[in-house]
C-alpha positions as CSV (number, residue, x, y, z in Angstrom):
1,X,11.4,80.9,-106.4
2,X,13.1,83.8,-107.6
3,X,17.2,83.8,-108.1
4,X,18.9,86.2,-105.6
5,X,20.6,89.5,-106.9
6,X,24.5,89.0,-106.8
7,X,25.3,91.3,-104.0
8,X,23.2,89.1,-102.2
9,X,25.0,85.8,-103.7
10,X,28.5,87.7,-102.8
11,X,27.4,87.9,-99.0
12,X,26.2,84.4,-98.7
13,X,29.2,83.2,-100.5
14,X,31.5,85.2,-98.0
15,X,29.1,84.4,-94.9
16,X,29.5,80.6,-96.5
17,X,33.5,80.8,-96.8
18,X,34.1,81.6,-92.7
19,X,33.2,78.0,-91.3
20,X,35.3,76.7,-93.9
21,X,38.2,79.1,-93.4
22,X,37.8,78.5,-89.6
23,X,38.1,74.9,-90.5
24,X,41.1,75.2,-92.9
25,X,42.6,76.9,-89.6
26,X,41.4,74.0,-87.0
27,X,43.7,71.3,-89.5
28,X,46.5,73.4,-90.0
29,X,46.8,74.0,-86.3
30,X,46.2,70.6,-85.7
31,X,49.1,69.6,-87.6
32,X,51.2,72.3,-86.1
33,X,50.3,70.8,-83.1
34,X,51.1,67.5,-83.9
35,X,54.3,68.4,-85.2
36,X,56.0,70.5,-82.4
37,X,54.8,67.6,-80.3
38,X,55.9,64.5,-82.0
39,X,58.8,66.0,-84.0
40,X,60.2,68.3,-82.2
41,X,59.1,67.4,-78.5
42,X,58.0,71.0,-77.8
43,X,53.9,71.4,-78.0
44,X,52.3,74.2,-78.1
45,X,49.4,75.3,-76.4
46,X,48.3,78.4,-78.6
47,X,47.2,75.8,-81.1
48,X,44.7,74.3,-78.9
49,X,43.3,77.3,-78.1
50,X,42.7,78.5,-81.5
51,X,41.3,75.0,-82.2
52,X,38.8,75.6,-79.5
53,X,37.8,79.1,-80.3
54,X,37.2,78.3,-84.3
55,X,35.1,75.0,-83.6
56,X,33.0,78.0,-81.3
57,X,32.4,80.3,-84.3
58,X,32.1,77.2,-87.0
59,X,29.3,76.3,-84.7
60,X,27.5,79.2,-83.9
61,X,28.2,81.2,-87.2
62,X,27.6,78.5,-89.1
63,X,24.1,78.0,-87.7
64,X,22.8,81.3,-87.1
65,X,24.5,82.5,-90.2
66,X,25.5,80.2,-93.3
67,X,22.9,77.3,-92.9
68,X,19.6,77.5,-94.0
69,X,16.3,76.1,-92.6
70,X,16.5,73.5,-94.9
71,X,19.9,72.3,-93.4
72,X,18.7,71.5,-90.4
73,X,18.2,67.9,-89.2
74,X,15.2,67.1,-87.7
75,X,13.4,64.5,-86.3
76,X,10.1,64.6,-88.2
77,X,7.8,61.8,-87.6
78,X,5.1,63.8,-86.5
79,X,5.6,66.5,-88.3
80,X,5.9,64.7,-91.8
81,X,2.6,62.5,-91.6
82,X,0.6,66.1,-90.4
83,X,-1.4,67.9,-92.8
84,X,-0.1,70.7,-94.5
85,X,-2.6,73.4,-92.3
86,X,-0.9,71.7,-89.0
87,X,2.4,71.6,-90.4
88,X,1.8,75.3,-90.8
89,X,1.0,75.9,-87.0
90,X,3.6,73.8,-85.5
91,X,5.7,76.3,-87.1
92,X,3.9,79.0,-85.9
93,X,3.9,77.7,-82.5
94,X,7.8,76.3,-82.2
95,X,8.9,80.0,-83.5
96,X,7.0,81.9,-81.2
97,X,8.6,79.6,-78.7
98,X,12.0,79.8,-80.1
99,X,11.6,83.6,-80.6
100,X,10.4,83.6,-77.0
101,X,13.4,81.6,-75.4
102,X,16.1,84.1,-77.3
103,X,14.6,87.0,-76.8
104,X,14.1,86.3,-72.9
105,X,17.7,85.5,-72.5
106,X,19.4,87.8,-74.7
107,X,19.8,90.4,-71.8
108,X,21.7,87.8,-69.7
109,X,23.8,86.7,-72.6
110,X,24.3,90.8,-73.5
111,X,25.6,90.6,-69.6
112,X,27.4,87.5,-69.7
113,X,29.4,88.7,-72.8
114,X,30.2,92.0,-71.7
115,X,31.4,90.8,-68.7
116,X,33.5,88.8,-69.7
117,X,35.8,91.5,-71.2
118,X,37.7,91.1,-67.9
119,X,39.3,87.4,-68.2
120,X,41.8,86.9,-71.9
121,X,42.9,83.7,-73.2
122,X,45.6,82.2,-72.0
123,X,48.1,81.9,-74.4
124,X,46.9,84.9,-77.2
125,X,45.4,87.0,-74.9
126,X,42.5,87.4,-76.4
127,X,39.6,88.9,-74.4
128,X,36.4,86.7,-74.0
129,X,34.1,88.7,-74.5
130,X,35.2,88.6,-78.4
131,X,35.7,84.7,-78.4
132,X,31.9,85.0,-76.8
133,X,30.7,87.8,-79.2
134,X,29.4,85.4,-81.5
135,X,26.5,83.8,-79.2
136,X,25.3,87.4,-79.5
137,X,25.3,86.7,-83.0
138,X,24.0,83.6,-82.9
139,X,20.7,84.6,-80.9
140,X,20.0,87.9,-83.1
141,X,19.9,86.3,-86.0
142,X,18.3,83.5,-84.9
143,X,15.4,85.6,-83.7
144,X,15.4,87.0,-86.9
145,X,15.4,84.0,-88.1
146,X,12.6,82.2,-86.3
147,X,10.5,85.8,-86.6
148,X,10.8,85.2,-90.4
149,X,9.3,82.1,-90.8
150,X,7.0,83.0,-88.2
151,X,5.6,85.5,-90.3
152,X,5.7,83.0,-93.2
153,X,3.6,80.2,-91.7
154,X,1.3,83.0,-90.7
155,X,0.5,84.2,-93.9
156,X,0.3,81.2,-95.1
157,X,3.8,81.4,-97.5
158,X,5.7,78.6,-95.4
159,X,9.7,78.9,-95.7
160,X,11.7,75.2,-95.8
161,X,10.4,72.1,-96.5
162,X,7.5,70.8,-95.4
163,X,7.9,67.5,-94.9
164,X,10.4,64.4,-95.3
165,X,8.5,63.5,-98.7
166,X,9.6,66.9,-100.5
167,X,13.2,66.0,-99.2
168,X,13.2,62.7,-101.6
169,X,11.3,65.0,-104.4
170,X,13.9,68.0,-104.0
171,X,16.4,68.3,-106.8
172,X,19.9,68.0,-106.0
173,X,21.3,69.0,-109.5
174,X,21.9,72.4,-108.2
């Protein structure tokens, strides 16, 4: 496996740092929140909605974005006890699926996000179809996503682990 270039290092760094600075943002409104309600009998409702709209983009961003295949939890029984060559077309088959289900219902989410340009939040006014912009972002790049390791299992160069054994062998001293 080859080392990245550091451009490349930069990005995922930066696309790395936005869930935590979204979640930095969640606890210090948080305790705002907390505050003007317990201290000085005055709450605030802005807080709650930026708590809301973070723990959105933390979810999707980090994902579609910052996580890696390798991330992801599964639940592998069957997977795990396959042989390598069926390993490889389970994956071909679940991202053809997943690539599938995106794809199909990226036009309605295109539509559902546009739309929604009419309605703000209610305290910042912010419009939703920028607090919703980020499922858009979500299903690109997991199409991307799921085409790449697509084209991996079918040329036989799988992406991720393989199975729950190379978890336990993987080395953590990185």
């Amino acid at each position: 496996m080859t080392t990245p270039s550091r451009p490349i290092r930069t990005l995922r760094g930066l696309a790395e740092a936005v869930p935590a600075i979204l979640l930095a943002t969640m606890f210090l409104c948080f305790i705002i929140q907390v505050f003007m309600r317990y201290v000085m009998n005055s709450p605030v409702g802005w807080t709650v909605e930026i708590c809301v709209i973070a723990w959105l983009w933390i979810l999707l961003w980090g994902q579609s974005v910052s996580a890696e295949e390798s991330d992801e939890i599964r639940f592998d029984i069957v997977y795990g006890s396959a042989r390598p060559a069926v390993r490889r077309w389970f994956r071909v088959a679940f991202s053809v699926v997943l690539v599938g289900i995106y794809a199909w219902s990226l036009p309605a989410l295109w539509d559902f996000v546009t739309f929604m340009k009419i309605q703000k939040t209610s305290y910042l006014d912010i419009r939703f179809n920028w607090v919703y912009s980020i499922a858009l972002v979500f299903s690109v790049v997991s199409i991307l996503r799921y085409a790449w390791i697509f084209w991996g299992a079918l040329s036989g160069r799988d992406t991720g682990q393989s199975s729950i054994e190379d978890i336990g062998r993987k080395d953590f001293s990185e």
